[in-house]
RODO-2510 file (C-alpha; in nm, 4 decimals, decimal comma):
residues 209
     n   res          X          Y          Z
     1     x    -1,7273    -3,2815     3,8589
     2     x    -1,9173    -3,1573     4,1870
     3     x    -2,1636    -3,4919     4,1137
     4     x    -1,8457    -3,7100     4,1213
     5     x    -1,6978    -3,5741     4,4454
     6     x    -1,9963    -3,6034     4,5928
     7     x    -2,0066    -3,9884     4,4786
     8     x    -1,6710    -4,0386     4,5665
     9     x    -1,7169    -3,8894     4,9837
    10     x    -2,0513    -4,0906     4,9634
    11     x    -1,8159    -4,4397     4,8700
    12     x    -1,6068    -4,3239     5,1402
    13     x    -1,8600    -4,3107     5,4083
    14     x    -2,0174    -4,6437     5,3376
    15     x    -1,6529    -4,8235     5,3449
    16     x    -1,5877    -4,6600     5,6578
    17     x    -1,9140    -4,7726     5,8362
    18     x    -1,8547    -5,1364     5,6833
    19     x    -1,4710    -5,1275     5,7609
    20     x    -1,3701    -5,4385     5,9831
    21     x    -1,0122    -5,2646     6,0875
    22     x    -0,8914    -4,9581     6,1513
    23     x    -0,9097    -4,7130     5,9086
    24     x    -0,5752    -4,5109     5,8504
    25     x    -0,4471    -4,1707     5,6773
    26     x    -0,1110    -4,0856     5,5165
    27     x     0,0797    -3,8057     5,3333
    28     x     0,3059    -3,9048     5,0474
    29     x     0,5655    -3,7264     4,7698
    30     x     0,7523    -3,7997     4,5133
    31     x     0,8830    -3,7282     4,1354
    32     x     0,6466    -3,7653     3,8143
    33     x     0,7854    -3,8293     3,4921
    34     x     0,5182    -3,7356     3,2197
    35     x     0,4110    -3,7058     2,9264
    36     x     0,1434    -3,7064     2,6852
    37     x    -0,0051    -3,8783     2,3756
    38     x    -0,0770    -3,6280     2,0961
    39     x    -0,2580    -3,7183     1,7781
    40     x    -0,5121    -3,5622     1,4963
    41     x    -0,8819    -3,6173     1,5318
    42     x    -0,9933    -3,8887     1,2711
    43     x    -0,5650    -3,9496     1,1700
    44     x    -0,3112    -4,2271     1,2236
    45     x    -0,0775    -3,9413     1,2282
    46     x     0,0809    -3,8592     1,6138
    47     x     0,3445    -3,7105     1,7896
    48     x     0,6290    -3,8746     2,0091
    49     x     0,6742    -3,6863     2,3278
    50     x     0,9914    -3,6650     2,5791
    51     x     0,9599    -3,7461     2,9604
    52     x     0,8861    -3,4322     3,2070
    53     x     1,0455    -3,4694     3,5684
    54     x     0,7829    -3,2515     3,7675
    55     x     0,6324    -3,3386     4,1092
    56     x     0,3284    -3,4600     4,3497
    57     x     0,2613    -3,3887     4,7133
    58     x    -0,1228    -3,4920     4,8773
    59     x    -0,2870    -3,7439     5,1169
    60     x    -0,4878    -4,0164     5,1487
    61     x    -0,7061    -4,2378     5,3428
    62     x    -0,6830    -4,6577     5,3590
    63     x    -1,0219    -4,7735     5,4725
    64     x    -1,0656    -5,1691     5,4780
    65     x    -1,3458    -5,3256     5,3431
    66     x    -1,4891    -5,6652     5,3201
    67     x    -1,1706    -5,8751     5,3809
    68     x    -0,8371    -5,8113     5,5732
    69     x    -0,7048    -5,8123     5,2785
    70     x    -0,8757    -5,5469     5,0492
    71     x    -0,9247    -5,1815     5,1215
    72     x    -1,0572    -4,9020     4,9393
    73     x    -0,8004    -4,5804     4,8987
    74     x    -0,9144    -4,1786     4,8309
    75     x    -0,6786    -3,9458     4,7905
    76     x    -0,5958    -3,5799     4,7261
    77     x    -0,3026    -3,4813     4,5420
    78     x    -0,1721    -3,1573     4,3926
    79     x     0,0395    -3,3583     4,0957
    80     x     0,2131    -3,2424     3,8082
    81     x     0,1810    -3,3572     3,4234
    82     x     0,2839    -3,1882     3,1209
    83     x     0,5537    -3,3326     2,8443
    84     x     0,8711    -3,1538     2,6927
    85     x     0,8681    -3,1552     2,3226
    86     x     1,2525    -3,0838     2,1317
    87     x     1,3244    -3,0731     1,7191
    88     x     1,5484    -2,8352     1,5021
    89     x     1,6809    -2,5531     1,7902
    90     x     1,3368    -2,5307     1,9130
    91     x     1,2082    -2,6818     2,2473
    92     x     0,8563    -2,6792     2,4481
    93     x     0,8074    -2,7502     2,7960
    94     x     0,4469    -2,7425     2,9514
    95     x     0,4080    -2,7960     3,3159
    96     x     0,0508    -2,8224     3,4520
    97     x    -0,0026    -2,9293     3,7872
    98     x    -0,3801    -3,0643     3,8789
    99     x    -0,5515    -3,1093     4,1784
   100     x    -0,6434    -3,5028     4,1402
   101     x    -0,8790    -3,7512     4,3045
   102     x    -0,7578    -4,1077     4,3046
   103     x    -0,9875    -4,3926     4,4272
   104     x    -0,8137    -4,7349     4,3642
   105     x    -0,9489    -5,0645     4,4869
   106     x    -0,6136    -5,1849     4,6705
   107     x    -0,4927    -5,5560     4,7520
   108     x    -0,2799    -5,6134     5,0749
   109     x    -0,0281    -5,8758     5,1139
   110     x     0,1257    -5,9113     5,4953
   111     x     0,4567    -6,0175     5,5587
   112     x     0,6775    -5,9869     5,8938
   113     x     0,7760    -5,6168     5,8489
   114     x     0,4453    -5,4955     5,6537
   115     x     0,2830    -5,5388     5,3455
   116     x     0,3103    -5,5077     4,9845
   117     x    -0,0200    -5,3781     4,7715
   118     x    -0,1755    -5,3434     4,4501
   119     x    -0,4029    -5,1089     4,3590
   120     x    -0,6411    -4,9467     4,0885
   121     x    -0,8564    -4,7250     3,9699
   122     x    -1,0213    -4,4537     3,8394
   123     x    -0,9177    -4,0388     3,9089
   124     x    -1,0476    -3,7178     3,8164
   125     x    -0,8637    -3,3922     3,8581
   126     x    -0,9229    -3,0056     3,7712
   127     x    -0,6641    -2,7864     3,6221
   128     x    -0,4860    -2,5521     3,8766
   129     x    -0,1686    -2,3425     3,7124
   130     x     0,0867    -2,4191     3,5436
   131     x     0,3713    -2,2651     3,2957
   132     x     0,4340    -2,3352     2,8842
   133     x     0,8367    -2,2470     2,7841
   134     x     0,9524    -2,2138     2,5073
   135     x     1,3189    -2,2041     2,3758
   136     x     1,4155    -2,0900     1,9720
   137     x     1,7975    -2,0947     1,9482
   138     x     1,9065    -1,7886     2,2480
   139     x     1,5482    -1,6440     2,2630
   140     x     1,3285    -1,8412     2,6008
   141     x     0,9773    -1,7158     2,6414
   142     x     0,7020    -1,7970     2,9704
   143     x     0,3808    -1,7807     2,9840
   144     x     0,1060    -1,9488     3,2474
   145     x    -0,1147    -2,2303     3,0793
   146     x    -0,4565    -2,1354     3,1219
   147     x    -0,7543    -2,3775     3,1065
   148     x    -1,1142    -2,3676     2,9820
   149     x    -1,2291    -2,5109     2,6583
   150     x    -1,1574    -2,2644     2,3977
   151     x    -0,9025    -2,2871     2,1854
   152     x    -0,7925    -1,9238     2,0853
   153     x    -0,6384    -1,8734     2,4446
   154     x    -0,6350    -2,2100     2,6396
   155     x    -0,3713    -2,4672     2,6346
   156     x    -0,5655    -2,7665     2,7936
   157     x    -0,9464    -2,7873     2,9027
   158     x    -1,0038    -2,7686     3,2851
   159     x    -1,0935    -3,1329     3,3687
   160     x    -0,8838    -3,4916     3,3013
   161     x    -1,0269    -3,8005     3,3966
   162     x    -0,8660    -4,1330     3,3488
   163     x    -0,7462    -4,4905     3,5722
   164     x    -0,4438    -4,5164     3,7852
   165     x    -0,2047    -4,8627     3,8798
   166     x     0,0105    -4,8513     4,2079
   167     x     0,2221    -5,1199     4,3703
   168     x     0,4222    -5,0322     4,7208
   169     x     0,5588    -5,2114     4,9817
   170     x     0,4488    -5,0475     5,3372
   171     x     0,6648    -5,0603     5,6519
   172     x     0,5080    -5,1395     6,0033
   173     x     0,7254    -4,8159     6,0642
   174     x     0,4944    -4,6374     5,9100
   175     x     0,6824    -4,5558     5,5616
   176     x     0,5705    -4,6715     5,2225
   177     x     0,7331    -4,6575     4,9370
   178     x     0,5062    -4,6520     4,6265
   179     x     0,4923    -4,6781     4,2057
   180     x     0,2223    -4,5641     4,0207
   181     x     0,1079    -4,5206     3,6390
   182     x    -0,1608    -4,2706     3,5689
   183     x    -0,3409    -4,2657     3,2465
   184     x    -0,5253    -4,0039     3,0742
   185     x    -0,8330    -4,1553     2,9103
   186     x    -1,0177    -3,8225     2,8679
   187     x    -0,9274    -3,5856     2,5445
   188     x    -0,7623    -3,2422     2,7466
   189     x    -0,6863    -3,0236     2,4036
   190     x    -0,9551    -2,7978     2,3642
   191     x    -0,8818    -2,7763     2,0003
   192     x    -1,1335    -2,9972     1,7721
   193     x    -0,8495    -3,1559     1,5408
   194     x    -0,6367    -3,2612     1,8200
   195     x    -0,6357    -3,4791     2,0809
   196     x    -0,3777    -3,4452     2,4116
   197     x    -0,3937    -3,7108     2,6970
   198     x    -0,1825    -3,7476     2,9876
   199     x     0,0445    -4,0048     3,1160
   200     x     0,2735    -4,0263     3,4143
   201     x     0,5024    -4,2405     3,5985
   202     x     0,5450    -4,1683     3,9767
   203     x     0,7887    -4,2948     4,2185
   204     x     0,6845    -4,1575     4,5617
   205     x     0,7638    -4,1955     4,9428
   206     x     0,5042    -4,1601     5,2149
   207     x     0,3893    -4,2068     5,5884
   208     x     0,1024    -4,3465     5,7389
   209     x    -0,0396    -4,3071     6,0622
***
């Protein structure tokens, strides 16, 4: 994880010595809807998930490269995931939020009051807290999700790594309004016969400076 940082701030330095215009910063927010794709190790067999409404606050920096057009986009988000599962009286709800890493590859397309832009990419994130519910007819229990890879006490391993999709239109205001799709490609259950990976919706709102 510390190797890909480090590879990441190293892609960001190089873009920003080679950058042909002026390299901006903005904060964005918005709502997540996610869930996750469970399934047995070596099965067909899988289970359907509902939609989560959780969150995502963070930053990030545009820094042009090559072209007018094209600019390369870190960020540094403290996002939410999780899924809500529901059958028979019984219900499930686990919320963990990550500290992620976007880097998309972005496409800019002017008009008179902006631009719209298309982006992807891949992200990493680390596991930060997070709370499992848990509803049986009038009985609710809490608990915080812990991470770490073994699967007598934690809920999801510490690291998830997968590719991100955004479109937005930006404002020559200075607001940007933003979709994105992230998608899990790493295995997060730190049980052996299972495999858990994440997927989210966002619909944010943002500023850049």
């Amino acid at each position: 994880m510390k190797k890909l940082l480090l590879a990441i701030l190293a892609a960001g330095s190089f873009a920003t010595a080679s950058a042909q215009s002026k390299v901006t910063y903005g904060i964005s927010g918005g709502v997540n809807f996610a869930k996750v794709g469970i399934s047995a190790t070596g099965s067909s067999l899988s289970i359907s998930t509902s939609s989560l409404t959780t969150f995502s606050v963070g930053a990030f920096a545009d820094i042009p490269v090559g072209s007018k057009n094209l600019s390369v986009q870190p960020g540094l988000y403290y996002t939410g995931k999780g899924f809500q599962l529901s059958e028979a009286g019984t219900s499930i709800k686990s919320k963990p939020f990550y500290l992620q890493v976007p880097v998309s590859l972005v496409y800019n397309v002017p008009f008179s009051e902006g631009k719209v832009f298309f982006g992807a990419g891949p992200y990493a994130a680390i596991g930060l807290n997070g709370k499992l519910e848990g509803t049986d007819g009038n009985a609710k229990e809490s608990e915080d999700i812990k991470f770490g890879d073994n699967p007598a006490t934690d809920f999801y391993k510490r690291t998830d790594f997968g590719a991100t999709g955004m479109a937005g239109i930006g404002l020559t205001n200075g607001l940007l309004f933003k979709v994105n799709y992230d998608l899990g490609l790493s295995n997060v259950s730190p049980e052996s016969d299972a495999k858990i990976k994440h997927r989210v919706v966002g619909l944010s709102v943002g500023y850049s400076f």
